[in-house]
N, C-alpha and C positions, 0 to 999 in steps of 0.2 A: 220556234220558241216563243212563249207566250209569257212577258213581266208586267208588272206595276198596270199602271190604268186602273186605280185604284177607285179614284175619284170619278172617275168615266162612268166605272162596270156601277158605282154606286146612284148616280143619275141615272143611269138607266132603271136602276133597281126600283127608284121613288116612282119613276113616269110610268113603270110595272104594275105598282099595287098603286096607284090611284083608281079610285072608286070607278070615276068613267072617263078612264084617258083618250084622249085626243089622240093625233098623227104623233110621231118623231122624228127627228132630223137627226143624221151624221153625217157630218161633211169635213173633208178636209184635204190636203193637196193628194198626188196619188204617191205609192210604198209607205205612209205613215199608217197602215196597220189600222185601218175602220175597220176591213172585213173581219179580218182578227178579233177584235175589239165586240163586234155581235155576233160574232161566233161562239164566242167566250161566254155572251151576257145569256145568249141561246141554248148553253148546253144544260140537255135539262128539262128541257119546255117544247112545246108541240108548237113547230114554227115551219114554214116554209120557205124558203129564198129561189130569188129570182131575181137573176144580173141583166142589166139589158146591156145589149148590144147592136140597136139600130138594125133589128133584122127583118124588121116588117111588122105590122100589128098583128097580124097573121099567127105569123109564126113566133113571134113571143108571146100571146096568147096562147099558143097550142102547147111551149114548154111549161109555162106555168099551169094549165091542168094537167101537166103530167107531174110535177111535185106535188100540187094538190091532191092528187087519186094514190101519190105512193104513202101520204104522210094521215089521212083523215079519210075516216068511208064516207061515201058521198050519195051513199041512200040509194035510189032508182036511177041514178045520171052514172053512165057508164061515160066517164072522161077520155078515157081513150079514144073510145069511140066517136065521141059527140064532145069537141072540147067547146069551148068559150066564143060567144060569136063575134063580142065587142066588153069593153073595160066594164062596162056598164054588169054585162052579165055576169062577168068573173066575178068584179067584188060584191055585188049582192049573192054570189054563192057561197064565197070565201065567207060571208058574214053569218052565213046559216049554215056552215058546219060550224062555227064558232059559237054559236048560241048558245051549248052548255056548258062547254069549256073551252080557259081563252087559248086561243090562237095567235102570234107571231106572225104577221105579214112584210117578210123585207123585199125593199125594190130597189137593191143594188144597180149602182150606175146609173140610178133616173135620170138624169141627163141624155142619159141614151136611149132611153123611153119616153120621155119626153120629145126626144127629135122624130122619131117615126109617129106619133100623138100629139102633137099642140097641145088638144085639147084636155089631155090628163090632169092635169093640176086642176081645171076647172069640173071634172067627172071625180075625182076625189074630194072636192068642198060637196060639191051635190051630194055625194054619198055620204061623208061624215055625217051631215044636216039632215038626212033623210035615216039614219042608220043610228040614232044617237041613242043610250039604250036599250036599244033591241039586241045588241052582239056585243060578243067580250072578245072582240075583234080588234090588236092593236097593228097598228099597219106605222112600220117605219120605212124612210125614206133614206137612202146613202149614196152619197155622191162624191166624184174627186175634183169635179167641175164647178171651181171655187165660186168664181163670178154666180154660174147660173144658180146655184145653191144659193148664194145671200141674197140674189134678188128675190128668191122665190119669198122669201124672210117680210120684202117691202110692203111698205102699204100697198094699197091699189093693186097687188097679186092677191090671185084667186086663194090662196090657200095662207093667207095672211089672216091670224087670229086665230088659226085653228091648229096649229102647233102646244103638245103640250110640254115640251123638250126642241130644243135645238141644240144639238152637242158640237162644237168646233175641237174636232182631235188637231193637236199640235206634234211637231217632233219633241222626241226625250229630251230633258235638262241632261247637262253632266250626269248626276247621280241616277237618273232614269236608264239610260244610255248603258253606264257599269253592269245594270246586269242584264244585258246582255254577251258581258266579255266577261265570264266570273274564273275563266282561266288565267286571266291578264292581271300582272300586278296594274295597282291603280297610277302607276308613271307611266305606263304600255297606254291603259287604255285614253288615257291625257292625248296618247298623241293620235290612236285610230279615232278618235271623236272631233281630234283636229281635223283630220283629214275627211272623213264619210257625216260627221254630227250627228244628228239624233235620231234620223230614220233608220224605224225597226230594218229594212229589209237590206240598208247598205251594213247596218252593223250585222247581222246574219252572213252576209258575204263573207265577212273577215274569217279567215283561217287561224286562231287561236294558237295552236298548234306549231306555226311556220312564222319565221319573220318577219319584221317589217320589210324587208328588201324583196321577200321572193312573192307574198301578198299585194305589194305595190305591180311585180311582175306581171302577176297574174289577172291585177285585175283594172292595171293601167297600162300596162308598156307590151300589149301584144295587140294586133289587129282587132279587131272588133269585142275589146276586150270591156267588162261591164260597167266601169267607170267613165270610161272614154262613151259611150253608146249612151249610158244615162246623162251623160253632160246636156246633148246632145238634145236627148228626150224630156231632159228638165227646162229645160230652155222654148222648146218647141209647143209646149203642153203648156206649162204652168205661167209662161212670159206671154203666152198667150199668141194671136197671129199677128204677121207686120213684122217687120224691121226695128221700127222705132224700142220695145222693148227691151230686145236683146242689147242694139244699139246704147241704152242707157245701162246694161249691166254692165258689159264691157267697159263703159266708159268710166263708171264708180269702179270698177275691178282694174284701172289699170291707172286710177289716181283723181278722177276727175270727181272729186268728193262734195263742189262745192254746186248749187244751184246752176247760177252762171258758166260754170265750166262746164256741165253735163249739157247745158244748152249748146254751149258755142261747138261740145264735140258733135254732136249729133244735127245740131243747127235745127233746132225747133224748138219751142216750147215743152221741157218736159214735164210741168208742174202734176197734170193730171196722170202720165204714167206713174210717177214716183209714188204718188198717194195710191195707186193703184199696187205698185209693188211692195210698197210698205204695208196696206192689208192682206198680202197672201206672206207675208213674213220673210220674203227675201232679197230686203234691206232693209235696214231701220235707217230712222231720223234722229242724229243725233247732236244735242247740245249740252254746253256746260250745265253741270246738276243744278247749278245755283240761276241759271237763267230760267225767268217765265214767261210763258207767250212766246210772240215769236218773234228771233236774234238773227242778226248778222252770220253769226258765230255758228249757225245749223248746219251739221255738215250730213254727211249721206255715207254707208257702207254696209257691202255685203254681209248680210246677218246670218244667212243657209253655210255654214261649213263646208258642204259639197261641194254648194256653187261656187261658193270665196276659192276654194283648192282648184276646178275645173278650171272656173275664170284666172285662177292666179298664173297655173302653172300647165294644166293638162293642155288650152290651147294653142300654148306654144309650140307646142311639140306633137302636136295630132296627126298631122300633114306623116313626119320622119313616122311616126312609130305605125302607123298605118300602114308605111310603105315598107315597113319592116328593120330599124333601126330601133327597136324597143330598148334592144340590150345594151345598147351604148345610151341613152338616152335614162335609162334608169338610175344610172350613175349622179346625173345634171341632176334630174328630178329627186332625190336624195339631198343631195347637196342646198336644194333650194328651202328645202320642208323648214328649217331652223328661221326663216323669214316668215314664210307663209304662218310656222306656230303662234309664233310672239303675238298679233291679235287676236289670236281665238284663244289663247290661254287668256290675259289680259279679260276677255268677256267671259270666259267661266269663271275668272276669280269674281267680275261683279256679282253675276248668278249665284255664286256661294253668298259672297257678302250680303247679297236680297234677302236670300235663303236663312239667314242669320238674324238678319232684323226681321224678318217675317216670324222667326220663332222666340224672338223678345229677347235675344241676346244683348239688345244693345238701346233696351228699356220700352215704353209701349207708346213713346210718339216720334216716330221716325216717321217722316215724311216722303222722303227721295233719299235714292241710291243712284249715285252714276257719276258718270267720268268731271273733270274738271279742267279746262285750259282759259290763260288769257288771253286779253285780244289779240296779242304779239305774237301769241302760237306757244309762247315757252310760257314756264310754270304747269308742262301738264300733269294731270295727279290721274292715277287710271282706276279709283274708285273714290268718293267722297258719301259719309253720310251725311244728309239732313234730320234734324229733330226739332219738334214742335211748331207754333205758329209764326214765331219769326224764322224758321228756315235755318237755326242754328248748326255749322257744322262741329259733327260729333266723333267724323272718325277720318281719317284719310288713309286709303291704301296702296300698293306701290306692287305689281305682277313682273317677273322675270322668268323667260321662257329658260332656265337654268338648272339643271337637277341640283347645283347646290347654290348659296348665296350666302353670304356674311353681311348681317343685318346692322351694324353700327354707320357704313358708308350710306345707304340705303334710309337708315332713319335721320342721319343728318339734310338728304337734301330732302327727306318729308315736309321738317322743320322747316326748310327753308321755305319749300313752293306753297306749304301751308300759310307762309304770313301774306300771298295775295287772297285766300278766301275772306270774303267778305263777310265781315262779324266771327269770324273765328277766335274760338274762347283760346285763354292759357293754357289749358288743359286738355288736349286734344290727342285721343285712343287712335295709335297706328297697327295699320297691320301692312304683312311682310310676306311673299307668295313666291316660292318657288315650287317647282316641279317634285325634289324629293327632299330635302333638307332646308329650313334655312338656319345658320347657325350666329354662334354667339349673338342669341338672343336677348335684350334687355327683360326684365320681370314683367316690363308695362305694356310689353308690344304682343300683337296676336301674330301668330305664325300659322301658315294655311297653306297646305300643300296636297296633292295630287293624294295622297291618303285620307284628306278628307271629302276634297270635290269629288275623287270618286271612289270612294270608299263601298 
């Protein structure tokens, strides 16, 4: 199933009809649905694709003139026969069947063409520079190898400045996420988004159809079951090689939230993992809304839902269910979900809330969106607007992983923990988040529930 990427298929669309485009970049972690995503922008168009897989230059040279020969005639070069001898000659071929109409060149998993070639990246500047012009030849590049993909981006890389697109695909928000589950009332899919988040290919797993009890079965509480396997392979992959990595997710996933504490568990300096795994998006850095620069107060947590769920709960019980206690163990893992919810609902109600000042609900100089605590730890507020140059807040709101709430207890301690924001006016718009209901609601307060986040 193919949704949304709205905004995606439309960059692409622009970097398409430019007069004389340059290369393009997709990159993003792997199951967030790139290939999908130019398959999509693909259909349609005389394109060719070619995934590598570190098979030798050889022989990924030899498949890609065989896409090439099935897709565009190629005049007196019988490719089967006679393919490509080196990058050099493919792309100045590729570039003259393109000469009178354009042609689509993807290099899925360059990364992996890259490791059998060094040299690639430096034989694609050559050829862009020599080639510029003469062929309506667009050649993108996609990759899941986050790191090597942004470096390619740097200065002082060969193919730096000749990008005319670099596209970073993320996983789905809430609302992105729903339609994928368009069978699931929007309380259901609250809670599979808790659990799997925004990649396309975990929400495709979900059985729509069957429970949450016999879907968690199935695709955590059996032997080599695909949650437990991707835990496993998300950690391996995207955490990158070494110890120290993992070592720092575990440690933010089982409390060590603060600078200092991630150090003292792992016993190293983790300043540059953390900035490392804060840009592949699986943890964020997080401080009170109202703080700038940088606080005491910064704290660190799992931001991937998958991995917040694996790390929360699947590795405690991997060892048992492995060895075949799945079915007793399903029951624990059930029972635990109402904890593990409460912060990932709590971040989608911000996401909405963004999602709201983003579309002018709450006037056109909103500043910052995000959580609030004081130095004490208490007073926390799990959303706060800011508006205009002094940083005024404008709204404060309050998430319970609850399908129902009664809003009047709820806006009294808003009141309260509002009087430590600093500069906070008399007049200050609350809102009120539960899962399906929240009731006896005042006139003045928003009410924001799983019907809207994923509506």
């Amino acid at each position: 199933m193919f949704v949304n990427r709205t905004a995606e298929l439309a960059a692409l669309e622009r970097w398409w009809s430019s007069a004389d485009a340059r290369m393009a970049m997709v990159w993003g972690r792997r199951r967030v649905g790139k290939t999908a995503l130019v398959h999509r922008f693909a259909d349609g168009r005389r394109a060719v694709f070619h995934t590598g897989a570190s098979r030798g230059q050889s022989t990924e040279l030899t498949l890609l003139a065989r896409q090439v020969s099935g897709i565009a005639a190629t005049g007196a070069r019988d490719l089967l026969a006679r393919g490509y001898t080196d990058w050099d000659d493919a792309l100045d071929h590729v570039a003259m069947v393109a000469e009178r109409e354009p042609l689509l060149l993807v290099l899925d998993e360059f990364p992996e063409l890259a490791a059998t070639t060094p040299e690639l990246p430096n034989l694609l500047r050559a050829f862009r520079d020599r080639s510029q012009g003469h062929t309506r030849l667009r050649i993108l590049l996609c990759g899941s190898a986050v790191r090597y993909m942004e470096a390619l981006q740097q200065q002082r890389q060969p193919l730096y400045g000749r990008m005319d697109l670099t596209l970073a695909v993320h996983p789905f928000a809430p609302w992105e996420a729903a339609l994928m589950l368009p069978d699931l009332r929007p309380a259901e899919r609250a809670v599979v988004y808790g659990i799997v988040g925004g990649i396309p290919m975990y929400l495709a797993w979900w059985d729509q159809a069957a429970p949450l009890a016999e879907n968690l079965r199935k695709l955590a509480c059996e032997p080599g079951a695909r949650l437990l396997t991707e835990g496993e392979l998300v950690l391996a992959t995207e955490a990158e090689a070494g110890e120290y990595p993992r070592a720092v997710l575990h440690a933010i996933a089982t409390g060590a939230t603060r600078h200092n504490e991630i150090r003292d568990a792992i016993r190293a300096d983790p300043t540059r993992l953390l900035d490392r795994l804060v840009s592949l998006r699986l943890i964020e850095r997080v401080q009170p809304v109202t703080e700038t620069g940088r606080t005491r107060r910064r704290i660190y947590r799992i931001a991937d839902n998958f991995l917040a769920f694996y790390l929360d709960i699947l590795t405690s019980y991997r060892t048992e269910i492995e060895a075949g206690l799945g079915s007793t163990v399903l029951r624990v893992l059930l029972d635990s979900l109402d904890d593990h919810q409460e912060g990932r609902w709590e971040a989608a109600f911000r996401q909405q809330v963004r999602r709201l000042a983003a579309s002018g609900e709450f006037g056109d100089r909103v500043v910052a969106v995000g959580p609030f605590w004081t130095a004490d730890g208490h007073n926390e507020i799990d959303v706060v607007v800011l508006a205009g140059r002094g940083r005024t807040p404008i709204l404060a709101g309050e998430a319970k992983w609850a399908r129902e709430v009664s809003a009047p207890r709820l806006v009294a301690d808003l009141h309260r923990k509002a009087g430590a924001l600093p500069g906070a006016p008399h007049e200050l718009r609350l809102a009120i988040c539960a899962r399906e209901r929240v009731i006896n609601l005042p006139d003045d307060v928003i009410a924001i529930t799983a019907d809207d986040i994923f509506a």
